[in-house]
N, C-alpha and C positions, 0 to 999 in steps of 0.2 A: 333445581326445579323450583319456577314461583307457585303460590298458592297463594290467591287471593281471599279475603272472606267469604265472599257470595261462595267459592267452591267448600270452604270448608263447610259452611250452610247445609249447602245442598249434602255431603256429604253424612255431613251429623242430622239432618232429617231423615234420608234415607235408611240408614240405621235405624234412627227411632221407630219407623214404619216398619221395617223389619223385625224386630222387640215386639213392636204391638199388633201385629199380625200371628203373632201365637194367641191362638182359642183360649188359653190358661190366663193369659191377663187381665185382669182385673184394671177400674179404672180409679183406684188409689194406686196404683204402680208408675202411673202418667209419669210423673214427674222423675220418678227412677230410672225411667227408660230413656226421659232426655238426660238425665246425670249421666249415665251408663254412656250414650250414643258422644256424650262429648269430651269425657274419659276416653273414649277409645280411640277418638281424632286425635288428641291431644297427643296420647301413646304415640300414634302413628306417627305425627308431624315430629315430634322428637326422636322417634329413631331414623326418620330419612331424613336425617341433618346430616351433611357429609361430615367425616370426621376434620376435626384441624389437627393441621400438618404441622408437625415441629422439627426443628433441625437445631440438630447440637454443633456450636462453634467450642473448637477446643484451641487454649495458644498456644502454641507447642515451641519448646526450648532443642536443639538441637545442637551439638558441638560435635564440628566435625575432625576429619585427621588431624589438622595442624594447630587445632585448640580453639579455634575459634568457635564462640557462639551465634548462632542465630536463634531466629526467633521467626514464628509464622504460622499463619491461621487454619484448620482445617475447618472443613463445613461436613458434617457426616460423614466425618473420615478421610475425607478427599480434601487435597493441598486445593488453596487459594491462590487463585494467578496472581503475582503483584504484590502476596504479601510476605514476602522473606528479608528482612531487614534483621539489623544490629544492635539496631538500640528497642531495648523493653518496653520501654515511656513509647515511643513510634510504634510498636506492636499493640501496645495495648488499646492506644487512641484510634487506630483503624480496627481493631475488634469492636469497641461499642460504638463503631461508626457503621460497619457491617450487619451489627445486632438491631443499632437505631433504624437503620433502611430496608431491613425483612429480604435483603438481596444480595446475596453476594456476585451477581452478575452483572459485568460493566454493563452497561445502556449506549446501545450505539444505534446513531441514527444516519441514513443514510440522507446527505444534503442536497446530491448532485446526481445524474446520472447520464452520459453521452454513449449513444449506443452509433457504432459506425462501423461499415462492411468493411469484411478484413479482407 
């Protein structure tokens, strides 16, 4: 969700208006009630901030029946397509390449497409 200034404006006036529509206010308060009214937007716009998403890449060491080791990526507990290799140095450099790109998912684009009656 955007939120422009002119909305948050409007929004921290109308509060104000609200605050000073109480009979009990007094007109040294003025300025407390725009404090108040832009404290309270402020609140607001900070808790409807979606939260950010974090994903744990873990390298996992693996030896399997005949002794051999692997090595390969998980992303949130879930194996990596692509990344089961031998050597560590090769594991390691496609995990902070994984981590550098926020994506562990190829990018595939589609170049072509011929649609014909079957």
């Amino acid at each position: 969700m955007k939120i422009n200034i002119e909305q948050i404006e409007k929004l921290q006036d109308k509060i104000f208006n609200l605050l000073m529509s109480n009979p009990d206010m007094e007109l040294g308060e003025i300025n407390d009630c725009r404090d108040a009214a832009k404290e309270l937007v402020e609140q607001w716009i900070e808790e409807s901030k979606p939260p950010i998403k974090k994903a744990a890449y873990e390298l996992i060491e693996k030896t399997d029946f005949l002794g051999d080791v692997w090595y390969s990526i998980n992303k949130n507990g879930q194996y990596v397509g692509q990344s089961s290799t031998k050597n560590l140095a090769e594991a390691e450099e496609m995990l902070e390449k994984l981590v550098s790109f926020k994506s562990s998912e190829p990018i595939i684009n589609v170049l072509k497409t011929i649609e014909v009656n079957e």
